[in-house]
N, CA, C and O atoms as CSV, one atom per row, in Angstrom:
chain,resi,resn,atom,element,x,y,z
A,1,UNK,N,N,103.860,93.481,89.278
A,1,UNK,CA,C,104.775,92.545,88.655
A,1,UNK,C,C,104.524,92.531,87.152
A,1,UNK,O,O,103.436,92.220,86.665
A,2,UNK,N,N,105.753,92.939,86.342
A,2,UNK,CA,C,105.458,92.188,84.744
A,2,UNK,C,C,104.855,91.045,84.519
A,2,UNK,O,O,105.217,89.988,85.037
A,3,UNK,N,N,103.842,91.168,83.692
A,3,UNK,CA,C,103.446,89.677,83.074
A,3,UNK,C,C,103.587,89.590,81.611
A,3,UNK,O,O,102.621,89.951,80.938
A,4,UNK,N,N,104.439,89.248,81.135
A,4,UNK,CA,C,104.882,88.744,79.533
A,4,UNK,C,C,106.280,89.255,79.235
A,4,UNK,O,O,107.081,89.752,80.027
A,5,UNK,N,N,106.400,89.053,78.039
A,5,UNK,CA,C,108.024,89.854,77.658
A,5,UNK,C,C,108.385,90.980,77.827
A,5,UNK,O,O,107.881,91.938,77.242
A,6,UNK,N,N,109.331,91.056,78.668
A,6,UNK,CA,C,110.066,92.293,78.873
A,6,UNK,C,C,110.887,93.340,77.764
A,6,UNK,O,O,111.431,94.432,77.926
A,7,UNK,N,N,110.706,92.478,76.597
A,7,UNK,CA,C,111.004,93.304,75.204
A,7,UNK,C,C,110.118,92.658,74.024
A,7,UNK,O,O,110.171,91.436,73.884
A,8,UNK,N,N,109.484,93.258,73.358
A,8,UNK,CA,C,108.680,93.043,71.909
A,8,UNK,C,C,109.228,94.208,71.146
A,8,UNK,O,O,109.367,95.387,71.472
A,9,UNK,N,N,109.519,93.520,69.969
A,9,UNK,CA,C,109.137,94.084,68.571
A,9,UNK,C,C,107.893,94.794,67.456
A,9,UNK,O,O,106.817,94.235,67.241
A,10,UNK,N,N,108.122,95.529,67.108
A,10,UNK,CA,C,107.170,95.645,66.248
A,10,UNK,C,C,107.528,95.343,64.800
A,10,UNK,O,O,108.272,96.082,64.155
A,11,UNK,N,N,106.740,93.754,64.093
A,11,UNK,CA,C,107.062,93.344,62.667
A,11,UNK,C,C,106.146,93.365,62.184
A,11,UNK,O,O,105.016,93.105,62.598
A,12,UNK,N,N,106.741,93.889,60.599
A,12,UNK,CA,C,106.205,93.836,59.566
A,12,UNK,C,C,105.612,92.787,59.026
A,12,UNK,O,O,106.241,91.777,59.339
A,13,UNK,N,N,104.664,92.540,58.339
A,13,UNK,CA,C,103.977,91.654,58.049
A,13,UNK,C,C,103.330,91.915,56.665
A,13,UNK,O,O,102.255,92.509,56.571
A,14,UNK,N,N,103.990,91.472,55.638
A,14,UNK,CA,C,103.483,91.704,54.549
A,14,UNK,C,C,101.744,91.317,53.618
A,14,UNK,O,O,101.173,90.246,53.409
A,15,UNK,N,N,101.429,92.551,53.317
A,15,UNK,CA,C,99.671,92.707,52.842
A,15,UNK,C,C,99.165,92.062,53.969
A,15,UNK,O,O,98.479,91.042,53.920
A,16,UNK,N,N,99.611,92.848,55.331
A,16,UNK,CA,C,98.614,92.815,56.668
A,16,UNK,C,C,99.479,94.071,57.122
A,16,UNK,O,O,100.465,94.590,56.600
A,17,UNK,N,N,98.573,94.462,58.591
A,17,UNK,CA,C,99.359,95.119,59.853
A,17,UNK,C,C,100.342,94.705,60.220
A,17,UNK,O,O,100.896,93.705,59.764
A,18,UNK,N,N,100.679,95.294,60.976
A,18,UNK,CA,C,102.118,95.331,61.837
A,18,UNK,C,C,101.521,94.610,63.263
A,18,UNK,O,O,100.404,94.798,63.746
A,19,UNK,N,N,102.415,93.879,63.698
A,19,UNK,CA,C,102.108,93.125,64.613
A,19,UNK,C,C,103.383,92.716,65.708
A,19,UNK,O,O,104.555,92.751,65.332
A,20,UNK,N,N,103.142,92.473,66.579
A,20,UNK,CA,C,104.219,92.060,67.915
A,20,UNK,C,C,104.744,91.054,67.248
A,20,UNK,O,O,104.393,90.347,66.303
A,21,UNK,N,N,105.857,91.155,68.091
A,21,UNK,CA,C,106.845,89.522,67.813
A,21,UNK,C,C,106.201,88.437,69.219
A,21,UNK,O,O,106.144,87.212,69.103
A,22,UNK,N,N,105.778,89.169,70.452
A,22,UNK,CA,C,105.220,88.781,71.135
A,22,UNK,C,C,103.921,89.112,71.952
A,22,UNK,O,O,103.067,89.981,71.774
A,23,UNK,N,N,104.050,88.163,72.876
A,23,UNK,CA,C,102.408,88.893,73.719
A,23,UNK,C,C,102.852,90.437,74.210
A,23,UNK,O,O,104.036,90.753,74.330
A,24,UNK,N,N,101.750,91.343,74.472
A,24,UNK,CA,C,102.137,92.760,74.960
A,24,UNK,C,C,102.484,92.383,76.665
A,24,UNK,O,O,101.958,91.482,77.318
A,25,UNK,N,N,103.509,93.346,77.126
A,25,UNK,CA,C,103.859,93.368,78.410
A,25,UNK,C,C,102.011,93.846,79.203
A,25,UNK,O,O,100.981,94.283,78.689
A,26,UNK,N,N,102.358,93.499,80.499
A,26,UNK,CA,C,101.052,94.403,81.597
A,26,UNK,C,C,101.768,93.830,82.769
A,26,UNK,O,O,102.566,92.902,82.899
A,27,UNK,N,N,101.177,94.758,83.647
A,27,UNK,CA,C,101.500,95.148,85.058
A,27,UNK,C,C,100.623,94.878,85.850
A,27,UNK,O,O,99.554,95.486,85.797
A,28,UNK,N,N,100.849,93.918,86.766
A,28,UNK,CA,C,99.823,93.169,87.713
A,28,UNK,C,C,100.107,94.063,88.858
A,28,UNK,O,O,101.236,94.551,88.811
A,29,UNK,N,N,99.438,94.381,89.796
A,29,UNK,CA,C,99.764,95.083,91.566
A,29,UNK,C,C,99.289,93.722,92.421
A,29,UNK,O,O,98.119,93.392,92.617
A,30,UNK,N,N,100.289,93.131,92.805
A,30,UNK,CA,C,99.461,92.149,94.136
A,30,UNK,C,C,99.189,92.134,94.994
A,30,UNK,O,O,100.024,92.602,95.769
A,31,UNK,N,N,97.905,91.640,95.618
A,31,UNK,CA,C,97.052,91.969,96.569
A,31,UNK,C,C,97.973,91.424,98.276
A,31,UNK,O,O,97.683,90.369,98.841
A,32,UNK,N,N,98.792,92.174,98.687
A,32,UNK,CA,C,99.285,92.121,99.411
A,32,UNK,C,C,100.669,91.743,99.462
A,32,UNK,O,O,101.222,91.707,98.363
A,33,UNK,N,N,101.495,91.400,100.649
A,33,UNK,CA,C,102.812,91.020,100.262
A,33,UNK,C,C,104.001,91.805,101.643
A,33,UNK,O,O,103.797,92.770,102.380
A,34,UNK,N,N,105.203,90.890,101.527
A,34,UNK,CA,C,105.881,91.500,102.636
A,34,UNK,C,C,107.085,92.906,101.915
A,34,UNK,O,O,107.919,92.950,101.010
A,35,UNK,N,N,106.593,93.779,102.838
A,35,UNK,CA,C,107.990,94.932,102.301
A,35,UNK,C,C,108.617,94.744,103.427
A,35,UNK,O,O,108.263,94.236,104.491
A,36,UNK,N,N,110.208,95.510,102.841
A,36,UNK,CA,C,111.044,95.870,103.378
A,36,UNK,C,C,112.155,96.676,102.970
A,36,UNK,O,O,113.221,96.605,103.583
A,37,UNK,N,N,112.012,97.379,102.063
A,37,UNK,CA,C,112.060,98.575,101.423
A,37,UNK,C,C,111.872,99.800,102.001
A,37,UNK,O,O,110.713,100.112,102.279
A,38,UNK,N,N,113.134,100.882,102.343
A,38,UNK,CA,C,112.890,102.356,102.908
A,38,UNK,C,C,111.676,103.285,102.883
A,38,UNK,O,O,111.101,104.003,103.700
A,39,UNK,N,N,111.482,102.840,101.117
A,39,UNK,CA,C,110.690,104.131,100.273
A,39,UNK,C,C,110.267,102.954,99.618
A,39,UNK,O,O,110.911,101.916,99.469
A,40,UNK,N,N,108.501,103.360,99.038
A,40,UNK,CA,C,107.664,102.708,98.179
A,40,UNK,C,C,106.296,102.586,97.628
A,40,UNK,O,O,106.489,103.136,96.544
A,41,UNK,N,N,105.506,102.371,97.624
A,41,UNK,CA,C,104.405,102.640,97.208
A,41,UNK,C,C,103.571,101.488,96.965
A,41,UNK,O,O,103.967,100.502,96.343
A,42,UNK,N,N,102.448,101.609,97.445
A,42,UNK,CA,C,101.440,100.767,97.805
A,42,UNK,C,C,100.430,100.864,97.002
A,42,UNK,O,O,99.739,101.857,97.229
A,43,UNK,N,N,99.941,99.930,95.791
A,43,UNK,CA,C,98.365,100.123,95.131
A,43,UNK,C,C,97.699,99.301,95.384
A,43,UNK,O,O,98.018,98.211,95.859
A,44,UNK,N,N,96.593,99.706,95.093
A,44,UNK,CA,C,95.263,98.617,94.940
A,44,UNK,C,C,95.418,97.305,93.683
A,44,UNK,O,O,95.938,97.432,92.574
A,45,UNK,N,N,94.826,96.130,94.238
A,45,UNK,CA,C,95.190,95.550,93.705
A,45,UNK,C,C,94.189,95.759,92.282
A,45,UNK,O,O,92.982,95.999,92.249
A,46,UNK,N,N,95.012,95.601,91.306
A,46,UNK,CA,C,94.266,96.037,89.546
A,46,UNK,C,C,94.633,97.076,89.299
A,46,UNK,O,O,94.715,97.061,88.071
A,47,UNK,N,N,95.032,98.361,89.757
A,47,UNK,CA,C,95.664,99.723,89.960
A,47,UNK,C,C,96.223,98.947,88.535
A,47,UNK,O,O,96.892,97.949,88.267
A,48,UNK,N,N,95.268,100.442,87.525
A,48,UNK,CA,C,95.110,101.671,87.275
A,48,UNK,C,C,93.434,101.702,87.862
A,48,UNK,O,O,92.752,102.526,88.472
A,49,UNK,N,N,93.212,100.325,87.306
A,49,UNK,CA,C,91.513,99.811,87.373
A,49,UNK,C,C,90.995,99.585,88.941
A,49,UNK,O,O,91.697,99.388,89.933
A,50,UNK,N,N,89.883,99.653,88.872
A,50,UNK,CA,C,89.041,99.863,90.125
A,50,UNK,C,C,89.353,98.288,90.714
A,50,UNK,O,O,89.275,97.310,89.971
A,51,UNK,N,N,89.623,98.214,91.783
A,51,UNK,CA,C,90.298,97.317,93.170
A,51,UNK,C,C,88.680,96.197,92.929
A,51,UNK,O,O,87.546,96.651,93.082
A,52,UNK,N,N,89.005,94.623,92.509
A,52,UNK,CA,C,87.486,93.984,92.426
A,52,UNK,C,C,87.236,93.748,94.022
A,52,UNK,O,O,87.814,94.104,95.049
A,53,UNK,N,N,86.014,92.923,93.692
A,53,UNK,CA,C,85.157,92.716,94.810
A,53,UNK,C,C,85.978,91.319,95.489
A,53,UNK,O,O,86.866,90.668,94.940
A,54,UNK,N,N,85.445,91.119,96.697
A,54,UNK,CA,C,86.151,89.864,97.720
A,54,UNK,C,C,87.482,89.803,97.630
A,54,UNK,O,O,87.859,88.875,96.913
A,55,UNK,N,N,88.404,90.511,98.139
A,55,UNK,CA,C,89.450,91.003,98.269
A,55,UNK,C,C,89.900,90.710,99.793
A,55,UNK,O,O,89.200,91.148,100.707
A,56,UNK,N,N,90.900,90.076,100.025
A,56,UNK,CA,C,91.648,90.236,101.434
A,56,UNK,C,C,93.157,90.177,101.114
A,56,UNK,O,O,93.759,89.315,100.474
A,57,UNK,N,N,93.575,91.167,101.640
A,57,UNK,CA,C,94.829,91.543,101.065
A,57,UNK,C,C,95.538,91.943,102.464
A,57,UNK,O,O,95.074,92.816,103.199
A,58,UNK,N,N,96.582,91.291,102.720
A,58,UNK,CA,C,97.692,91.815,103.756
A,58,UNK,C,C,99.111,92.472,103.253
A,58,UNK,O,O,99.961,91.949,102.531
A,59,UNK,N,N,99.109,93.773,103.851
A,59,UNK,CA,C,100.906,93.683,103.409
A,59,UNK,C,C,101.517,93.846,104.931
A,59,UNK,O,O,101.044,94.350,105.950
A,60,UNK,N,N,102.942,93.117,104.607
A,60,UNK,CA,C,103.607,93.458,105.927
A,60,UNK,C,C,105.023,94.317,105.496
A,60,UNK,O,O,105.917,94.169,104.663
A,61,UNK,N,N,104.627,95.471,106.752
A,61,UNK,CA,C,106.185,96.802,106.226
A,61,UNK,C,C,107.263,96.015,107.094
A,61,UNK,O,O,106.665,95.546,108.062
A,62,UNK,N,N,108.448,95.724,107.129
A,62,UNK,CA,C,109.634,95.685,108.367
A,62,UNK,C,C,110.588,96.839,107.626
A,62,UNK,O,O,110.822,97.038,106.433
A,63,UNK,N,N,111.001,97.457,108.732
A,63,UNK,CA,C,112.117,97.936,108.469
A,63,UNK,C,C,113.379,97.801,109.276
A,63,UNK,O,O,113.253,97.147,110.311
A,64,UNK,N,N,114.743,98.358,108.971
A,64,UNK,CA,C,115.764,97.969,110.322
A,64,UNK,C,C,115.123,98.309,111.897
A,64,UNK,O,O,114.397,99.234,112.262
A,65,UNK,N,N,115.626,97.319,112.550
A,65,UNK,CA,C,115.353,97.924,113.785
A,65,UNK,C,C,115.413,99.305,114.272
A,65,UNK,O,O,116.241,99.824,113.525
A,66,UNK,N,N,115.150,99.882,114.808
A,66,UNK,CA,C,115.402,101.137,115.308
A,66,UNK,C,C,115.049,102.553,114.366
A,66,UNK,O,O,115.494,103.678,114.596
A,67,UNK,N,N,114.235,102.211,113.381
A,67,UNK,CA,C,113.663,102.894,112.810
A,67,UNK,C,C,111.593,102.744,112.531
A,67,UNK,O,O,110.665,101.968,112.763
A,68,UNK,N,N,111.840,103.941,111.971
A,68,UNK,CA,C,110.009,104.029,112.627
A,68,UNK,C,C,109.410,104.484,110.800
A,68,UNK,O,O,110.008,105.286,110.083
A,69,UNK,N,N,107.913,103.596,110.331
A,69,UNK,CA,C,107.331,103.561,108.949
A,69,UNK,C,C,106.166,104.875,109.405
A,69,UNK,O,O,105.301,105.056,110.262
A,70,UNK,N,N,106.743,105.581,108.292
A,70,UNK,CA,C,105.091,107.100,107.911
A,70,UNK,C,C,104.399,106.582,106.517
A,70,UNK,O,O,105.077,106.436,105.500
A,71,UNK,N,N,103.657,106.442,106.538
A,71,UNK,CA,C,102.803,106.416,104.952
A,71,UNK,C,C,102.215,107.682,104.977
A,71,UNK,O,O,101.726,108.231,105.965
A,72,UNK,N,N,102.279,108.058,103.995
A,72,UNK,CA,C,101.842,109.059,102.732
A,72,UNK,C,C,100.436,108.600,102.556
A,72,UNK,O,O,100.240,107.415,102.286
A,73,UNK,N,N,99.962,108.995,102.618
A,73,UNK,CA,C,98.405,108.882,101.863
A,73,UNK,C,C,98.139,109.510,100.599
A,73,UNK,O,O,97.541,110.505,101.010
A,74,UNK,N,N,98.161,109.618,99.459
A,74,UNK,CA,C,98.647,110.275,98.744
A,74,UNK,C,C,96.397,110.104,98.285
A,74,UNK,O,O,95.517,110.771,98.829
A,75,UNK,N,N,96.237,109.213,97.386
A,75,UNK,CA,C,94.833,108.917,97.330
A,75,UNK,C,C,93.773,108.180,98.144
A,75,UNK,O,O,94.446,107.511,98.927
A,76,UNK,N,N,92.820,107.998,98.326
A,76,UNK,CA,C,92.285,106.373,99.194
A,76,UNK,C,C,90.293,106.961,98.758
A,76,UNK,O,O,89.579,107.935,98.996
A,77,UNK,N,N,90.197,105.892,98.171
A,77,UNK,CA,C,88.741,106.096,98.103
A,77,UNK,C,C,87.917,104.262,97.900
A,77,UNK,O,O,88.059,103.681,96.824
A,78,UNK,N,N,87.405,103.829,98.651
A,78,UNK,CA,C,86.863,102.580,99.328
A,78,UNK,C,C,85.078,103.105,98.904
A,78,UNK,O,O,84.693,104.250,98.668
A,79,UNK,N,N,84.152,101.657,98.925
A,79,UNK,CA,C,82.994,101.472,99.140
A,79,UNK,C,C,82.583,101.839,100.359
A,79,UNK,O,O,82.795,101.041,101.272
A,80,UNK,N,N,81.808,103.301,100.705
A,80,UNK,CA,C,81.757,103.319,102.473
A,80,UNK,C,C,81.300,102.444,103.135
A,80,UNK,O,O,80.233,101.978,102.735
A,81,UNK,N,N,81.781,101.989,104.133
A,81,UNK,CA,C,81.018,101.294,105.046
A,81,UNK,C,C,80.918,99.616,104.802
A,81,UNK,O,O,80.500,98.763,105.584
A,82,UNK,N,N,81.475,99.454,103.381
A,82,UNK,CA,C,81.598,98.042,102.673
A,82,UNK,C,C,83.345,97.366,102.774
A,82,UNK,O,O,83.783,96.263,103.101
A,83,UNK,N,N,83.887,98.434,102.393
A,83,UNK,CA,C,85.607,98.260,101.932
A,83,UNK,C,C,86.121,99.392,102.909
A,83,UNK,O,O,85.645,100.477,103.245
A,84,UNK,N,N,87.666,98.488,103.337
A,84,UNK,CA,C,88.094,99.266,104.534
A,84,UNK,C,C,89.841,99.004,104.575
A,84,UNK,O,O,90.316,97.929,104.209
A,85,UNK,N,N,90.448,99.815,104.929
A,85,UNK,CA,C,91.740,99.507,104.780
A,85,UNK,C,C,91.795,99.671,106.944
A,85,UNK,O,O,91.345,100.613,107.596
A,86,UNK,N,N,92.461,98.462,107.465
A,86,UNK,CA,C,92.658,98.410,108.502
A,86,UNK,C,C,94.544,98.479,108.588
A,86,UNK,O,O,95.271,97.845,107.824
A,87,UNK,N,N,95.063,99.458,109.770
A,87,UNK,CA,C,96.104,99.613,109.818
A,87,UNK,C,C,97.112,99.359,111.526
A,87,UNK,O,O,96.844,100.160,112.421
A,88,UNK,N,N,97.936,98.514,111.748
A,88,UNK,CA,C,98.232,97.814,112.820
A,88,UNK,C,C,99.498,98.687,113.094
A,88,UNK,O,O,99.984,98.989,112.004
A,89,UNK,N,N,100.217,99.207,114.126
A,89,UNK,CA,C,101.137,99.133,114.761
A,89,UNK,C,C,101.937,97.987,115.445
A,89,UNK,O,O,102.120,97.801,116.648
A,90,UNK,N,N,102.385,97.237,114.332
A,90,UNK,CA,C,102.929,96.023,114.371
A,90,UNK,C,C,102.950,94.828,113.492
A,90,UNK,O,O,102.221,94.741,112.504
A,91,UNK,N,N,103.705,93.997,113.820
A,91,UNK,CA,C,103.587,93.013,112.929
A,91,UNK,C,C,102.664,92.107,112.649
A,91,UNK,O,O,103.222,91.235,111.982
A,92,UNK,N,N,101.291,91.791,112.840
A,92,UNK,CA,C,100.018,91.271,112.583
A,92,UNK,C,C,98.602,91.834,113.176
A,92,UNK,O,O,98.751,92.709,114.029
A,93,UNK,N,N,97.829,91.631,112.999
A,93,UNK,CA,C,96.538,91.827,113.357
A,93,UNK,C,C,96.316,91.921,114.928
A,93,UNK,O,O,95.359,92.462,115.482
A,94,UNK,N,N,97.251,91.367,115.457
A,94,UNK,CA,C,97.037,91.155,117.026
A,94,UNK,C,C,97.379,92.623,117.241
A,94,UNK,O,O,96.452,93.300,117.687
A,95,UNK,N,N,98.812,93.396,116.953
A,95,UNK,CA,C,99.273,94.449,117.361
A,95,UNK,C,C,98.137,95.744,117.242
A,95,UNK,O,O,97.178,95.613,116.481
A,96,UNK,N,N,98.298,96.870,117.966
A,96,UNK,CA,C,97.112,97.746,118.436
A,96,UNK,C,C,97.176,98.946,116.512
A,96,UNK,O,O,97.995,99.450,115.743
A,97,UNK,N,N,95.752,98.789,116.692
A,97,UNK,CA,C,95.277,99.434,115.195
A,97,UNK,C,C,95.144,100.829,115.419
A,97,UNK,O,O,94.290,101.382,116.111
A,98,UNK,N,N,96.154,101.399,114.708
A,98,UNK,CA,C,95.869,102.937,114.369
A,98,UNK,C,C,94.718,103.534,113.919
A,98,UNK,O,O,94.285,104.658,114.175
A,99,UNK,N,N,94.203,102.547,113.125
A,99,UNK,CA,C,92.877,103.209,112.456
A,99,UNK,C,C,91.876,102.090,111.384
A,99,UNK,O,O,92.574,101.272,110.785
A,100,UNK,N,N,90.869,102.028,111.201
A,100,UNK,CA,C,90.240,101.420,110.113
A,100,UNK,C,C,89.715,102.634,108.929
A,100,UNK,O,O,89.223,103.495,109.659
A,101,UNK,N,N,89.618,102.975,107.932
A,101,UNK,CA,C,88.972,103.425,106.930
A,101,UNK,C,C,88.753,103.393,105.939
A,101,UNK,O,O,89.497,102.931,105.075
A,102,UNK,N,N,87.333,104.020,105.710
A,102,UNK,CA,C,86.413,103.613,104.521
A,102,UNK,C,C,85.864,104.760,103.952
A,102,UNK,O,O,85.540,105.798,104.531
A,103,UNK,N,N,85.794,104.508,102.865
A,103,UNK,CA,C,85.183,105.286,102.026
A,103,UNK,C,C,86.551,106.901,101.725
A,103,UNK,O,O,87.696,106.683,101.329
A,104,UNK,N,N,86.189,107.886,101.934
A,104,UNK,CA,C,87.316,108.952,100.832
A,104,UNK,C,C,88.245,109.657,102.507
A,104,UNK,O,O,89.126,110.516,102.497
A,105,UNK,N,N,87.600,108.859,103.921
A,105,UNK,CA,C,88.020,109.440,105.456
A,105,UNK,C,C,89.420,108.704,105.856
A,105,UNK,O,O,89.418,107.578,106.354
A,106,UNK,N,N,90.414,109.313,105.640
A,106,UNK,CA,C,91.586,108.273,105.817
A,106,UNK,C,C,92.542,109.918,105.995
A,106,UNK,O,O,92.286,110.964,105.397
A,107,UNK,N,N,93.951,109.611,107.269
A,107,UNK,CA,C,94.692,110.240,107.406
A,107,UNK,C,C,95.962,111.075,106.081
A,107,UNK,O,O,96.315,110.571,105.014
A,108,UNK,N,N,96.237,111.952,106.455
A,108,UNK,CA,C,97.062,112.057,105.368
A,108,UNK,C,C,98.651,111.587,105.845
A,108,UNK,O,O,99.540,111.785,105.018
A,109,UNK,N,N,98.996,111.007,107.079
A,109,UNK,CA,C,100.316,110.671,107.260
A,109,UNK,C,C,99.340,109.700,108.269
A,109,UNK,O,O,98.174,109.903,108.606
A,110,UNK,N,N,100.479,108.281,108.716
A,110,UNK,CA,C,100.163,107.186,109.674
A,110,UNK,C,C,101.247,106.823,109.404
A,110,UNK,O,O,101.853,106.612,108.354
A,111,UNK,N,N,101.695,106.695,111.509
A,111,UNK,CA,C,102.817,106.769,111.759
A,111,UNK,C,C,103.348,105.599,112.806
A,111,UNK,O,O,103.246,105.975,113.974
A,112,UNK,N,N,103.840,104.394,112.667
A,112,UNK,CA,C,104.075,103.618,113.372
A,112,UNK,C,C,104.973,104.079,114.905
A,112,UNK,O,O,105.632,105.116,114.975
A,113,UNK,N,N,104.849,103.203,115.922
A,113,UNK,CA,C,105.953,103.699,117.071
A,113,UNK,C,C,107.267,102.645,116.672
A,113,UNK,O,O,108.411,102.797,117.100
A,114,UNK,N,N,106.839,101.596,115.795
A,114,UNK,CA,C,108.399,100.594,115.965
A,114,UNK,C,C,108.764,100.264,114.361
A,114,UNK,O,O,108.338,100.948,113.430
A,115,UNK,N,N,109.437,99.354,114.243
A,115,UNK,CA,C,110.097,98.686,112.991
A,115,UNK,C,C,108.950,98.398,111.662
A,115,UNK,O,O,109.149,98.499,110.451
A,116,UNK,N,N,107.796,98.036,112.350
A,116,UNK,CA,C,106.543,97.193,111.499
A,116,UNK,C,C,105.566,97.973,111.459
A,116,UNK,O,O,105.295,98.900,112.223
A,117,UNK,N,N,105.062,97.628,110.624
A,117,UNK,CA,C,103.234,97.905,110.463
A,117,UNK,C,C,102.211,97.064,109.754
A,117,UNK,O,O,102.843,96.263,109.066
A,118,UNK,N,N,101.336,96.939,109.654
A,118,UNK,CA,C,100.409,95.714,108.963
A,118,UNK,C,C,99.673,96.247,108.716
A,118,UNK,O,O,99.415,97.292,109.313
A,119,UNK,N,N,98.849,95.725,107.548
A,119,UNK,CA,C,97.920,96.932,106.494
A,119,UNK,C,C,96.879,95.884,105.985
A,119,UNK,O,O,97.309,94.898,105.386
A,120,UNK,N,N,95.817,96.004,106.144
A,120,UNK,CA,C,94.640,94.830,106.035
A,120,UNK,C,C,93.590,95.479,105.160
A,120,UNK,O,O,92.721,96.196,105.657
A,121,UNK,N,N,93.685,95.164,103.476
A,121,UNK,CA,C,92.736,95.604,103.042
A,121,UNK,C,C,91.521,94.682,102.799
A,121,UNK,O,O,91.830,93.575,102.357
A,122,UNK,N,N,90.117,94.918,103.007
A,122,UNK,CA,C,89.446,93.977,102.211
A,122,UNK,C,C,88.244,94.379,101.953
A,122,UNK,O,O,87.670,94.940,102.886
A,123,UNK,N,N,87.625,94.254,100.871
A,123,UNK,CA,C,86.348,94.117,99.740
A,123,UNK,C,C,85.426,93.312,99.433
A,123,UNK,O,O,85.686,92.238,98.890
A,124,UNK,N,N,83.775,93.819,99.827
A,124,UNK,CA,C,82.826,92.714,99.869
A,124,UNK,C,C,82.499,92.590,98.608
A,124,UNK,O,O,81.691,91.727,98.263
């Protein structure tokens, strides 16, 4: 999510630097959240920066009925054995888990059977 103005200036400022008209824009990633979006992409929360410590983060995927969610694994590197991304075939924690992983051991595709999936990250 943007946090600050979505447009700044750069002014002149006479016998000084050049300076904003406002605060600089930055880009927050939040630690979880509901999709429902075809196509998208998933970061760590602080992404570019290293994911902090005590972290519990849920996201929930829906998509139309009658269609089925693949994630991409594109990167994944966790604290082994500390930090773990847990992954559900379904819509909460109850539904049956495809997989837990930690540390750089994670699939390169995960593939739901229905509409949902649930994605449980968390950090000691």
């Amino acid at each position: 999510a943007l946090q600050g103005s979505q447009n700044i200036k750069c002014l002149a400022v006479p016998d000084a630097l050049a300076q904003w008209n406002d605060s600089s824009p930055s880009c927050s990633v939040p630690c979880g959240g509901n999709l429902t979006e075809r196509k998208g992409t998933i970061l760590s929360p602080g992404f570019p920066d290293p994911y902090q410590n005590s972290l519990n983060c849920l996201w929930k995927i829906t998509v139309p009925e009658g269609a089925g969610i693949q994630i991409q694994v594109i990167s994944f590197a966790t604290e082994h054995n500390w930090d773990s991304l847990e992954v559900f075939d379904g819509g909460d924690i109850t539904a049956t888990m495809l997989g837990s992983f930690s540390g750089t051991t994670v699939p390169n595709l995960l593939n739901s059977s229905s509409n949902q999936l649930y994605l449980h990250f968390y950090s000691d």
